[in-house]
Backbone as CSV, one residue per row, in Angstrom:
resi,resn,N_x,N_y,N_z,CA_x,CA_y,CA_z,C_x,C_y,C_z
1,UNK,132.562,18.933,110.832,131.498,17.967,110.676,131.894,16.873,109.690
2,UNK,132.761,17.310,108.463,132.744,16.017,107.618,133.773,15.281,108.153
3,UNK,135.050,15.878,108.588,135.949,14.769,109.518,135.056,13.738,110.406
4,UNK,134.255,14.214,111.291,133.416,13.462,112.320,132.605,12.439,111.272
5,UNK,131.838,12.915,110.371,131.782,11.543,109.504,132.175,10.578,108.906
6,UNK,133.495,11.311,108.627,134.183,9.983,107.750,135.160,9.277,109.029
7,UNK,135.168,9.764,110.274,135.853,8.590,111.484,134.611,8.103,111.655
8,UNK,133.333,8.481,111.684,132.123,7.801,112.251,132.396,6.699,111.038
9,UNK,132.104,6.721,109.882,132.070,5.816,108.958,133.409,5.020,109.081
10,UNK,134.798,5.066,109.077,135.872,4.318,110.095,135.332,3.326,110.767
11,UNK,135.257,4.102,111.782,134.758,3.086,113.103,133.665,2.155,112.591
12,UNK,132.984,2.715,111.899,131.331,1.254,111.533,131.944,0.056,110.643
13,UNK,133.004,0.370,109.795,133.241,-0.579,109.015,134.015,-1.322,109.462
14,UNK,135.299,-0.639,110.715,135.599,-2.071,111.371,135.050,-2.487,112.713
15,UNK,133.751,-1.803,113.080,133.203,-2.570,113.780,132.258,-3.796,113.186
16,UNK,132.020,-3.517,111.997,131.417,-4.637,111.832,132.280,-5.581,111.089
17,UNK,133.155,-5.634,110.929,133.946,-6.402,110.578,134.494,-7.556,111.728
18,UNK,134.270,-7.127,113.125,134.153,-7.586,113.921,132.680,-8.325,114.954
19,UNK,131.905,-7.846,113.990,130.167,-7.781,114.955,130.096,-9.248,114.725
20,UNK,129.049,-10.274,115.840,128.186,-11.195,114.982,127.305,-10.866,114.013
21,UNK,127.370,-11.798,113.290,126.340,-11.373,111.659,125.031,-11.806,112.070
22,UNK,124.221,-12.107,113.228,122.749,-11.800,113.561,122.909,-10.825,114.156
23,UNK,123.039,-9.183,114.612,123.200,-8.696,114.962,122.321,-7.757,113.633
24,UNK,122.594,-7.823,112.298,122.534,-6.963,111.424,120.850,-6.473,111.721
25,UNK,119.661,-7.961,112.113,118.566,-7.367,111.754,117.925,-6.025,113.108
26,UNK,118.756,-6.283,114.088,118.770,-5.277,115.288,119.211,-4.248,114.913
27,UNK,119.857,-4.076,113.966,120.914,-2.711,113.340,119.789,-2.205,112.920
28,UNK,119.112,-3.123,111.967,117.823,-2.892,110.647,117.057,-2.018,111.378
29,UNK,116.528,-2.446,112.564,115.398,-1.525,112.947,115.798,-0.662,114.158
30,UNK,116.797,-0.215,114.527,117.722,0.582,114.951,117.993,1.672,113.866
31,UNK,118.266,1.817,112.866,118.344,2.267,111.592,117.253,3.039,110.788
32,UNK,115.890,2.260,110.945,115.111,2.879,110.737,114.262,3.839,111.988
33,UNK,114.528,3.666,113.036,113.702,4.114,114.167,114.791,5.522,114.002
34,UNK,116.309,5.568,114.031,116.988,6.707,113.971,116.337,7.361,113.060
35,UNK,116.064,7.050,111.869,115.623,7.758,110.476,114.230,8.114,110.593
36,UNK,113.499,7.478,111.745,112.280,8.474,111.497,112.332,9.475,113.069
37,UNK,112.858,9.388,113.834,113.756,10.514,115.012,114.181,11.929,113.769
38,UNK,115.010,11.566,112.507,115.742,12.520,112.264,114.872,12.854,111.421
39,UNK,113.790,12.813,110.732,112.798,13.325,109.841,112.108,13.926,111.074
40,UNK,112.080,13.473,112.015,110.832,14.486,113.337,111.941,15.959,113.263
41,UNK,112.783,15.723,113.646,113.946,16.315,114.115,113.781,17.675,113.361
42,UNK,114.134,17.137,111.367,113.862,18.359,110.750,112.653,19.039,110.451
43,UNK,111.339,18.049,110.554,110.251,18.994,110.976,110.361,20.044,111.653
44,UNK,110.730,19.733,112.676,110.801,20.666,113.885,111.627,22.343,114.018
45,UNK,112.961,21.427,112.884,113.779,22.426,112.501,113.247,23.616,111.492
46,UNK,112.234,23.256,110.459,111.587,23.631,109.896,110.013,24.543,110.112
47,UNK,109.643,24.026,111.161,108.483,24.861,112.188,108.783,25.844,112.998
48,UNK,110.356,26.006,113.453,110.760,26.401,114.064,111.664,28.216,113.174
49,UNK,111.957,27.877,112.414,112.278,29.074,111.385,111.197,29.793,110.397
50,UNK,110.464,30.411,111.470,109.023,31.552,111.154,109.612,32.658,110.242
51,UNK,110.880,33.251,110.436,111.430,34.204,109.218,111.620,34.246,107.757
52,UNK,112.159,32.502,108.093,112.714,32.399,106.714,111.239,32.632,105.706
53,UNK,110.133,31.787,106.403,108.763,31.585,105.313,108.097,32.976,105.346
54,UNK,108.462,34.072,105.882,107.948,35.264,105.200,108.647,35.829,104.303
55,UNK,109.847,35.705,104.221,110.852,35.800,103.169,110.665,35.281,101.726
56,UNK,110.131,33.904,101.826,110.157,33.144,100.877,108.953,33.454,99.870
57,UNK,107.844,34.145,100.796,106.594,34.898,100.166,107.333,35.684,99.530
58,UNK,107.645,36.756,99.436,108.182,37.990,98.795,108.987,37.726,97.313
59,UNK,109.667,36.308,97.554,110.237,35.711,96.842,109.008,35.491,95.658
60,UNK,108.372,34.389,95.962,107.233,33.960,95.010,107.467,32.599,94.080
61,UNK,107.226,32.431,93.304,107.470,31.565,92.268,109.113,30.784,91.714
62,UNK,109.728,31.699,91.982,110.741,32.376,91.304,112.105,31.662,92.553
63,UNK,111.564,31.337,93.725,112.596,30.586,94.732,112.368,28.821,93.912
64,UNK,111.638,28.730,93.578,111.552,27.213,92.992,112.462,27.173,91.568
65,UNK,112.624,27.907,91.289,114.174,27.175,89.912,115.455,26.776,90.701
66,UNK,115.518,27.345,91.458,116.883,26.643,92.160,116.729,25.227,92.032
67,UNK,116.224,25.124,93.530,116.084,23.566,93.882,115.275,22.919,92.891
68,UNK,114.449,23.109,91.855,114.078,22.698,90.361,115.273,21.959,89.782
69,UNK,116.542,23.208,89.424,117.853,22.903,88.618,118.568,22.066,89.831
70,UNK,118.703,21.552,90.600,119.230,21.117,91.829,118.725,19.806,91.560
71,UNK,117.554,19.376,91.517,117.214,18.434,91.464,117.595,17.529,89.972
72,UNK,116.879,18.793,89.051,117.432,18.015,87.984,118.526,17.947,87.142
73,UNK,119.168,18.424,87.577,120.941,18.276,87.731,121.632,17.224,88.201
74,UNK,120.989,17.057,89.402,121.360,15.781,89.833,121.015,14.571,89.545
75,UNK,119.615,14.273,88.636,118.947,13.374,88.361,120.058,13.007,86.704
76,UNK,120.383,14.155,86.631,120.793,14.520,84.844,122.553,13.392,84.911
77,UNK,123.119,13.607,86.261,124.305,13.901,86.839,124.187,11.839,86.918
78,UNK,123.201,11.706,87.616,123.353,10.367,87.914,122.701,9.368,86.361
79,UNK,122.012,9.958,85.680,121.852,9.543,84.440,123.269,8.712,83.929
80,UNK,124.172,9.828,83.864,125.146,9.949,83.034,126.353,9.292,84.098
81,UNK,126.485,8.882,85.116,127.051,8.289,86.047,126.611,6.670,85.777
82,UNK,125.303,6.485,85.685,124.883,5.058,85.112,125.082,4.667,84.571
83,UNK,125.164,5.352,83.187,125.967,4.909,81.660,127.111,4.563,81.432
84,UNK,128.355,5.361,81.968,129.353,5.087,82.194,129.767,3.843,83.078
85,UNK,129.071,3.471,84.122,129.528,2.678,84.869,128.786,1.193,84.951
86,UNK,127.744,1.597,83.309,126.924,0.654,83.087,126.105,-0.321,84.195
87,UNK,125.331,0.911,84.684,124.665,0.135,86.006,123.034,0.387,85.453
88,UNK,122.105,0.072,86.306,121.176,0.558,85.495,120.471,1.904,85.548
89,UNK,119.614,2.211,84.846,119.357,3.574,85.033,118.797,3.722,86.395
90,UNK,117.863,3.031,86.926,116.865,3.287,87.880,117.925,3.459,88.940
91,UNK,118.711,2.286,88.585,119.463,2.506,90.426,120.324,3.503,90.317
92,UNK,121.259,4.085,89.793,121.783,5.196,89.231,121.051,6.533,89.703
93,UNK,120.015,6.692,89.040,118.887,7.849,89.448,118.302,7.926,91.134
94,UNK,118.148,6.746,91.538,117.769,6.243,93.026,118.717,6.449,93.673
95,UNK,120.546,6.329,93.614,121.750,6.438,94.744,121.305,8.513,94.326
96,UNK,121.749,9.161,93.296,121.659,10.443,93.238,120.562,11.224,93.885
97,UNK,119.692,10.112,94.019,118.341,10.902,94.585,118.279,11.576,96.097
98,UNK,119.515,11.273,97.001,119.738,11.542,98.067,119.779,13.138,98.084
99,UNK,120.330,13.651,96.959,120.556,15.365,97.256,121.677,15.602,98.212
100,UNK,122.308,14.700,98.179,123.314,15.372,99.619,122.760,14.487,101.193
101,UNK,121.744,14.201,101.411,121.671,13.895,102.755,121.533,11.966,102.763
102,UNK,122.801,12.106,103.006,123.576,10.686,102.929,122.692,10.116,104.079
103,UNK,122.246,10.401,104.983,121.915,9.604,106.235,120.401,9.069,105.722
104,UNK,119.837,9.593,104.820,118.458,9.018,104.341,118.807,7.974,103.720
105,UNK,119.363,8.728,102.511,119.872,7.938,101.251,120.089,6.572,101.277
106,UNK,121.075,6.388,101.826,121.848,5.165,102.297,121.011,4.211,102.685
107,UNK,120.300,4.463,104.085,119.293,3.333,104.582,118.323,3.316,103.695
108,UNK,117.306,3.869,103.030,116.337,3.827,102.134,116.712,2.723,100.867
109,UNK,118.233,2.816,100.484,118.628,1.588,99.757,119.019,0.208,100.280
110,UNK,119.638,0.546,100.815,119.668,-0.705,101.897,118.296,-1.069,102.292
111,UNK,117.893,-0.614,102.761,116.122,-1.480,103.616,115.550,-1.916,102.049
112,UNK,115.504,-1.127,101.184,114.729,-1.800,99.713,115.712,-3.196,99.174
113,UNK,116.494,-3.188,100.052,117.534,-4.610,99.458,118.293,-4.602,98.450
114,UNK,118.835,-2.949,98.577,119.963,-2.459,97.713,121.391,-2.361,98.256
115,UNK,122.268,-3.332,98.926,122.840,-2.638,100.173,124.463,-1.923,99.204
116,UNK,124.939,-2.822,98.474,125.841,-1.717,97.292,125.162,-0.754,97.144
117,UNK,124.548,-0.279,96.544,123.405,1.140,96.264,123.405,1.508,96.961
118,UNK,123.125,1.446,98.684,122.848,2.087,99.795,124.151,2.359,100.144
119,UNK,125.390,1.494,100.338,126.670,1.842,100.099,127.371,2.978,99.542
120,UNK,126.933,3.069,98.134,127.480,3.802,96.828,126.744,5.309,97.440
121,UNK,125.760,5.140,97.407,124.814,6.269,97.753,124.842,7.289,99.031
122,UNK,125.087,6.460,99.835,125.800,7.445,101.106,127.305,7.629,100.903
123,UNK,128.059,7.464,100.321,129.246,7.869,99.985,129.353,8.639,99.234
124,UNK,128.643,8.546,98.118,128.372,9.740,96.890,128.040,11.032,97.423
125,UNK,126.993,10.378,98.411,126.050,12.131,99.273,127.016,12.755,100.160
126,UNK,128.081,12.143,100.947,129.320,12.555,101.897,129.908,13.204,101.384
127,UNK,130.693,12.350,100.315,131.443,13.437,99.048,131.134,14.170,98.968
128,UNK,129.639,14.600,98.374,129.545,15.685,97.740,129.009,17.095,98.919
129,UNK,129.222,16.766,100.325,128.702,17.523,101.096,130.450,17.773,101.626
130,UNK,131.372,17.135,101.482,132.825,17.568,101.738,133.283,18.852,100.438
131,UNK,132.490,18.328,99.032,133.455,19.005,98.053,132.835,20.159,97.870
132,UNK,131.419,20.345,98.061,130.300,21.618,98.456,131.343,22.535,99.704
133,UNK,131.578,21.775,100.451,132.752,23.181,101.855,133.651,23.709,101.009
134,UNK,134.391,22.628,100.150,135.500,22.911,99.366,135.159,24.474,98.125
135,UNK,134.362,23.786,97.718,134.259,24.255,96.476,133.237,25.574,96.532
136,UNK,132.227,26.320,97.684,131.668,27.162,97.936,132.097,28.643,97.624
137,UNK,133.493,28.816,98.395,134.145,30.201,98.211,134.563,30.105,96.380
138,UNK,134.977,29.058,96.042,135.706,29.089,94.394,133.938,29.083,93.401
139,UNK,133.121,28.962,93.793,131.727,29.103,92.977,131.471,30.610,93.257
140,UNK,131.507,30.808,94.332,131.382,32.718,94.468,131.903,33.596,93.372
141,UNK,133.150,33.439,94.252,134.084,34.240,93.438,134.150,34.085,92.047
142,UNK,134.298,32.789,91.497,134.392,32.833,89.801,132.844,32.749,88.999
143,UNK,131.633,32.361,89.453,130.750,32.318,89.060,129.795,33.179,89.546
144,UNK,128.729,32.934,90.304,128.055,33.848,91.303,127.384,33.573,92.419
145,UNK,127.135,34.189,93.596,126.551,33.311,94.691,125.447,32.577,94.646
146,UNK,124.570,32.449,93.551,123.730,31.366,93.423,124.121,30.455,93.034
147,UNK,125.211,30.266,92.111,126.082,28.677,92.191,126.600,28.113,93.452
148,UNK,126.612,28.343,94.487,127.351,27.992,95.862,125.840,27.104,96.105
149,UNK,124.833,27.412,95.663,123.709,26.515,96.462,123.449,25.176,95.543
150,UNK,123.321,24.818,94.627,123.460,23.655,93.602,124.015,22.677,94.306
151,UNK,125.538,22.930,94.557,125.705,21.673,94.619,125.530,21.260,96.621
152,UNK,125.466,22.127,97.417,124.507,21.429,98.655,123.413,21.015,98.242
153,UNK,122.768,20.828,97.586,121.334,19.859,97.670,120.449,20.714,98.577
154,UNK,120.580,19.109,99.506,119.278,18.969,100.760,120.218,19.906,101.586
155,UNK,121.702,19.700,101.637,121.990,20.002,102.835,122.561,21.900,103.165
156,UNK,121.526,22.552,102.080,121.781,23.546,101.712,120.897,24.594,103.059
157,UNK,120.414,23.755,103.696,119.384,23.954,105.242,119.829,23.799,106.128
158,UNK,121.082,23.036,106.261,121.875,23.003,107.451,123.265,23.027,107.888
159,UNK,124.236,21.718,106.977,125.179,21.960,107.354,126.036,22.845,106.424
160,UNK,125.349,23.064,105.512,126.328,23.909,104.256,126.073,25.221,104.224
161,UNK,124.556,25.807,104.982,123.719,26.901,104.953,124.876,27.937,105.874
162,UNK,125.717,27.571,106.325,126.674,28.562,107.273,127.492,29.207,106.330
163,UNK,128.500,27.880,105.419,129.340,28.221,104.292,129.208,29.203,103.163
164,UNK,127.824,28.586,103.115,126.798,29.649,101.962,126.522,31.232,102.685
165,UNK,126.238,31.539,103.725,125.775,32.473,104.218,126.908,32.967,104.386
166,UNK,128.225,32.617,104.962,129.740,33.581,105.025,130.032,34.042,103.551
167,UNK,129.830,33.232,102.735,130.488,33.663,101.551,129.565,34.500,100.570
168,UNK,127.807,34.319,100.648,127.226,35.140,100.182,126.244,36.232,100.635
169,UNK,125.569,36.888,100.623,124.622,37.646,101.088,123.300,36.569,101.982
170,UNK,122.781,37.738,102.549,121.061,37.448,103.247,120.344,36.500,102.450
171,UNK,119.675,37.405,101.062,119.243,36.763,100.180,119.053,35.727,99.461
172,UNK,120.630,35.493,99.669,120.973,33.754,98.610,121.119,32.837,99.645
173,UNK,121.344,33.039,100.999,120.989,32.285,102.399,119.672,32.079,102.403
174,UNK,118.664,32.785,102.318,117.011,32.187,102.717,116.669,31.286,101.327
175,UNK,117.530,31.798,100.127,116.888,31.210,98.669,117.890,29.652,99.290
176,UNK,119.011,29.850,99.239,119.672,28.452,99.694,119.046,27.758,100.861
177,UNK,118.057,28.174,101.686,117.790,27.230,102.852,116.499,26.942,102.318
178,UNK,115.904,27.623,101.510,114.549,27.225,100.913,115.169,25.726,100.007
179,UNK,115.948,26.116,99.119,116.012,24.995,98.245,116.391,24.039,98.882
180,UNK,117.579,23.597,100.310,117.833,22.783,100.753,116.046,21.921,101.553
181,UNK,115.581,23.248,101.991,114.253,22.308,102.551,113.161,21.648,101.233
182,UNK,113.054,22.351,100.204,112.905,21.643,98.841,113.432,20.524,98.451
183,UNK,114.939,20.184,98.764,115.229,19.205,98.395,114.928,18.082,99.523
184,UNK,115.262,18.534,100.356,114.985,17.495,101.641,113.479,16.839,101.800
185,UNK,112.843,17.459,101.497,111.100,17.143,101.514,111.280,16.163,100.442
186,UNK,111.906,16.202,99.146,111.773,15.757,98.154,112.227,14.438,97.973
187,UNK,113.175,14.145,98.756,114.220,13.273,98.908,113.385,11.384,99.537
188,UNK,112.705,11.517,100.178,111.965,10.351,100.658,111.193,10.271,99.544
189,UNK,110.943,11.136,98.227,109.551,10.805,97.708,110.395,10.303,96.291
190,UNK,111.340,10.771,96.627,111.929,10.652,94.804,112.660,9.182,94.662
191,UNK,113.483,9.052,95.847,114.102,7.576,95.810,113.499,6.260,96.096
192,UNK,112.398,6.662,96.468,111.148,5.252,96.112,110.775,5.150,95.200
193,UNK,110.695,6.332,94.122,109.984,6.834,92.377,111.222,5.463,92.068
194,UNK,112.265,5.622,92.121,113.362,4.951,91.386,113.681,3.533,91.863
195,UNK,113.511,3.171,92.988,113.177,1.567,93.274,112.930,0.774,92.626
């Protein structure tokens, strides 16, 4: 999957390097019509997994520190990414706010008339959903299987939820797909907070 993204991302940059430049505002709402398709999409994905939410009862209170520290880890993460690169805080906090799911991220900055930010921001979220495959089995083994879910984010519900589930138990699979749908819910509400 992340190969297929980063040729998908290939191909867009020299296709538009080639596009007419009125073309972009057809992209615009092409862009957003995909993005509300793929929010139906994970509804659905989410209505559709009746197990996981009896699971998550049993759990209780106590499934929300994850994606809690997930979130604000990442908020903590892009703080300190701002400073350094002396950008400002808000937008800093707003590219991190993606959690991993670059395909929101990205357009949500861009359409607010951030398009560097929306840039920076879906690249940041790619990365970190390539170095999450990478880095899953080496968080197991040297730390413990609840570190393998942190750094998927959002995408701790879908595309990382396999990685996570080979390398750890039942348990830290439903707590990891809870927090990924935690973060994902969270994700449209938090990067408008930072606008």
């Amino acid at each position: 999957m992340s190969l297929a993204i980063f040729v998908i991302l290939v191909l867009g940059i020299l296709a538009g390097i080639y596009m007419p430049v009125g073309i972009s505002s057809v992209l615009d709402q092409a862009s957003s019509m995909m993005l509300l398709i793929l929010l139906f999409s994970v509804g659905i994905e989410l209505g559709l997994n009746r197990q996981v939410f009896a699971q998550v009862r049993k759990l209780g209170f106590r499934i929300l520190l994850i994606p809690l520290g997930v979130i604000l880890g990442s908020l903590f993460g892009g703080a300190i990414g701002a400073i350094i690169t002396q950008m400002q805080l808000k937008e800093g906090l707003a590219i991190v706010s993606g959690l991993g799911w670059y395909s929101l991220s990205g357009i949500l900055l861009t359409n607010a008339g951030n398009p560097i930010g929306g840039t920076i921001s879906f690249l940041s979220n790619v990365f970190r959903e390539m170095i999450t495959f990478i880095a899953i089995p080496f968080l197991v083994k040297y730390l413990n299987s609840y570190s393998a879910i942190a750094p998927a984010g959002a995408t701790a519900m879908d595309t990382t939820l396999g990685m996570i589930s080979k390398h750890t138990d039942g348990k830290t699979a439903v707590i990891a797909f809870t927090s990924g749908v935690i973060c994902t819910l969270i994700v449209p509400v938090l990067i408008p907070l930072f606008l």
